[in-house]
C-alpha positions in Angstrom: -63.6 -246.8 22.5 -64.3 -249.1 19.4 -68.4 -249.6 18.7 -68.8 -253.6 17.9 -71.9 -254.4 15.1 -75.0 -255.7 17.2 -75.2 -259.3 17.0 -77.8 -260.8 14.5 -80.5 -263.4 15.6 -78.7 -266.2 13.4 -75.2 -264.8 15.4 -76.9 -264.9 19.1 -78.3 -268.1 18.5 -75.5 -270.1 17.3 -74.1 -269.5 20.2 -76.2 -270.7 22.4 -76.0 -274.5 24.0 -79.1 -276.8 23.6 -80.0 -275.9 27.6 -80.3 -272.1 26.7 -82.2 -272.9 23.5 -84.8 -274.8 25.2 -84.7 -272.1 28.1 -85.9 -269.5 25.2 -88.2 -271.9 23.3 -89.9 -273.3 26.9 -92.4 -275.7 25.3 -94.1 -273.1 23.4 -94.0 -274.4 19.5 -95.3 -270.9 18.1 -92.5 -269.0 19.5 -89.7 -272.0 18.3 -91.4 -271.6 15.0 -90.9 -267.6 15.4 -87.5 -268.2 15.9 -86.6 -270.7 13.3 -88.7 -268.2 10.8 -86.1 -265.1 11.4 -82.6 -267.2 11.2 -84.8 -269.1 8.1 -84.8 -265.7 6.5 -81.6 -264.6 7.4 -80.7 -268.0 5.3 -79.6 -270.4 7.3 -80.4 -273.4 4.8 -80.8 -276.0 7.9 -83.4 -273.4 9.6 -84.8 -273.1 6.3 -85.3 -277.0 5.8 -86.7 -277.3 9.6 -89.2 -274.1 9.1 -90.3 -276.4 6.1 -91.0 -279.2 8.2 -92.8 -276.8 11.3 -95.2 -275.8 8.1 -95.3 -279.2 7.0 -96.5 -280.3 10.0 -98.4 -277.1 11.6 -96.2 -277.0 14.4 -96.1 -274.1 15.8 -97.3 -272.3 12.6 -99.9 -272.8 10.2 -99.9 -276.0 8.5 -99.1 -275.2 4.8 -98.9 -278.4 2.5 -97.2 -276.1 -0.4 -94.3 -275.8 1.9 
């Protein structure tokens, strides 16, 4: 029996279709914003650019006009 690596947040979520994306995110901006935050950090340069914009913007997260 071979052990496989546990799948990262930035792994699980590419593979997921836009129909279980919105399934996890609901309509709940904070916990989209969550999300983007951790595959931001694991640096994903487009989750990075849209986490940006969620600060830009306060959506879902503080609004930070430094961002």
């Amino acid at each position: 029996m071979t052990a496989t690596a546990p799948l990262s947040i930035t792994s699980l979520l590419r593979t997921m279709d836009a129909r279980r994306l919105r399934a996890l995110f609901g309509d709940d901006a904070a916990v989209a914003a969550q999300w983007v935050r951790a595959v931001a950090a694991d640096g994903v340069p487009a989750a990075q650019v849209c986490y940006g914009r969620l600060l830009l913007e306060g959506t879902g997260a503080s609004r930070d006009a430094a961002a």
